[in-house]
N, C-alpha and C positions, 0 to 999 in steps of 0.2 A: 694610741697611734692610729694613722688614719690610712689605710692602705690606697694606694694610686697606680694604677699600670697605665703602660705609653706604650703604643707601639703607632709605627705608620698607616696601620687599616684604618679604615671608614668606622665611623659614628656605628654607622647601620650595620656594621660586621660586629661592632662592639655590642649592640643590645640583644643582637643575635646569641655569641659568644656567651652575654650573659646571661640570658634566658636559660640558655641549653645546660650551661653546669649549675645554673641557681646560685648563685655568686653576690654578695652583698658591698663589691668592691666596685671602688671610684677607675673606669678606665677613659683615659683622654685619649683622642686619637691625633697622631701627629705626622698626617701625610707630608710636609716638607723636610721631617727628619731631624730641625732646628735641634729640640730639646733629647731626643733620643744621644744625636753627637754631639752635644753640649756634655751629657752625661758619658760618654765613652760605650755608648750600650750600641752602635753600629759602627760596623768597618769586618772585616776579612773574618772567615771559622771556614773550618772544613767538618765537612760531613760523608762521613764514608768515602772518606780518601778523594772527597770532591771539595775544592776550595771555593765561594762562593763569598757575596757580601750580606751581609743579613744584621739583620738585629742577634743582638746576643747580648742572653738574659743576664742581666745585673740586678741588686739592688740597692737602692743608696737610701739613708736613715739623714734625714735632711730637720735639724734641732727647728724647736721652734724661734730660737731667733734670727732661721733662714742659711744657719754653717751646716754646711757636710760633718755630720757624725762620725758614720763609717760606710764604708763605699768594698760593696762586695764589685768584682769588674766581671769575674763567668763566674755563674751560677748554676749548680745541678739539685735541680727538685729535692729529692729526695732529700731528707731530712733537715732540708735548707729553712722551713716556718720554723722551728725550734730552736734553729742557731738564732735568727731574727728576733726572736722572743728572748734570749737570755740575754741577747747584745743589747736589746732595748731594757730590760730589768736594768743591768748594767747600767749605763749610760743617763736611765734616770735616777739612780743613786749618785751617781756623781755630778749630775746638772745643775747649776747654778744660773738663775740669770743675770743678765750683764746689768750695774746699775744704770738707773735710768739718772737721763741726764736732765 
């Protein structure tokens, strides 16, 4: 699997970001927001009893022949790579590709 993060910052916050944690992951930056609310990963979250609009972290397992797998919509860190990882095990025992025409 190939990991990808979105979010609306800048390119240049991205190489920053990834510098700092040493991170081996693909991030796109998507200031118009197109793909983010394509994805359901922006609109309304509260934070400390403060409602706001923001990115809110999902992630979606997108098969290779381009179909939504499965589609986390909020996600909390914490233990969240692991469930990813079993759902992807999963998922490639049971993949099939479609035949070609």
């Amino acid at each position: 699997a190939k990991v990808i993060g979105v979010s609306p910052d800048s390119t240049a916050s991205h190489r920053k970001f990834i510098e700092k944690h040493k991170l081996s992951v693909t991030l796109l930056s998507d200031p118009d927001k197109k793909a983010i609310k394509d994805y359901g990963a922006w609109g309304k979250k509260v934070m400390y009893g403060k409602e706001s609009e923001g990115v809110i972290r999902s992630t979606v397992i997108i098969a290779p022949d381009g179909k939504i797998a499965h589609h986390w919509p909020k996600v909390t860190a914490k233990g969240h790579a692991v469930e990813v990882r079993d759902k992807l095990a999963a998922l490639k025992a049971d993949w099939k590709p479609a035949a070609k025409k």
